[in-house]
N, C-alpha and C positions, 0 to 999 in steps of 0.2 A: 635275673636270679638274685640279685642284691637285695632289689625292694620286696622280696618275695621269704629271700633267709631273715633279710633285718624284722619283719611280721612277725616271722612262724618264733624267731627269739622273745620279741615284746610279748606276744602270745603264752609261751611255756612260760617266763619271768613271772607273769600278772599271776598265772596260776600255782607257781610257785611259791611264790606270796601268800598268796588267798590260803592254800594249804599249811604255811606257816613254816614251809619246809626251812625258808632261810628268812632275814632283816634285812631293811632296805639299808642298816647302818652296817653291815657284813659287808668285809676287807671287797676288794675285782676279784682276789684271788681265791673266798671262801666263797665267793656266789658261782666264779666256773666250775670248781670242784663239786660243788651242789649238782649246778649243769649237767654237769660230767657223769654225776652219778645218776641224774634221771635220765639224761640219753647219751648213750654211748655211741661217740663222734669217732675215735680213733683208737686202735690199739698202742698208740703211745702219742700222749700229748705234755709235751713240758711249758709251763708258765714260766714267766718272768714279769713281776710288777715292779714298775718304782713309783715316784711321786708321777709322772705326768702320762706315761704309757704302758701300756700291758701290749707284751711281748708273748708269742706260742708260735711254737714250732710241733708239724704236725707229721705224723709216719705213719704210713700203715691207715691209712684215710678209712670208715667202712662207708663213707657215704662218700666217697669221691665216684664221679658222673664215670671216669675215664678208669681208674682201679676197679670200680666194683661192677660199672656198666658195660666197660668196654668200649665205651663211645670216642671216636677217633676226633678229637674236637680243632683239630689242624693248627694248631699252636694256640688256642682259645681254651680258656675253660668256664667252669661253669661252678665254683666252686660257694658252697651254699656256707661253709665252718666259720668265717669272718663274718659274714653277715647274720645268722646265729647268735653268734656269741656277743655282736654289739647290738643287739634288737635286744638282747637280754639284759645289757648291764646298763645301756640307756635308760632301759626304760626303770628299772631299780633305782638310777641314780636320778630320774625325773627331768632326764636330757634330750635335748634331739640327737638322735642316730645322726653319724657321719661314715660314710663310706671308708673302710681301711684302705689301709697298705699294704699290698701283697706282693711277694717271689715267692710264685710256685712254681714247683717242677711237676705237674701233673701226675698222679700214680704213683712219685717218690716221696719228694719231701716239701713239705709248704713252710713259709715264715709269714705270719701274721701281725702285722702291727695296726693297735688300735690306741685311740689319744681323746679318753673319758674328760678333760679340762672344759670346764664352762666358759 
């Protein structure tokens, strides 16, 4: 699922560009709000950027596997929103994707941490 969200993120990104919707010199946090508004990931998502990581915490998932599917994933999940969002900002930022940091509580509430540094 990772190498699969971190795609479908560098995918939307490229086309988001090409559209001119945002700049590749646009804040992490004015390209997920872009994001944000071409696909709606969650009915509450809060950023937090500083210098070296962006921070999201996620509720209310509409694409969570286990909230929206129902699928009983027996303490695994399968979660596509971290991979997404750093397929998207790597590739803006002309970096290689690295796999985040995640606590999720499946169906509840996620913590996302990604670390955009060259």
């Amino acid at each position: 699922m990772d190498a699969l969200s971190i795609w479908i993120g560098r995918e939307i990104m490229k086309e988001m560009l090409d559209k001119k919707l945002i700049k590749v010199s646009d804040s992490d946090e004015k390209l997920i709000n872009a994001l944000m508004g071409v696909i709606n990931l969650a009915e509450e998502l809060d950023v937090d950027v500083d210098e070296e990581k962006v921070r999201l915490v996620v509720q209310k998932c509409l694409i969570c596997p286990k909230r929206i599917g129902g699928y009983d994933l027996e303490g695994n999940t399968a979660c596509p929103v971290g991979g997404i969002l750093t397929g998207a900002i790597s590739y803006a930022r002309g970096i290689d994707p690295h796999i985040t940091k995640n606590r999720l509580q499946a169906a509840e509430i996620c913590h996302i941490e990604m670390d955009f540094t060259i």
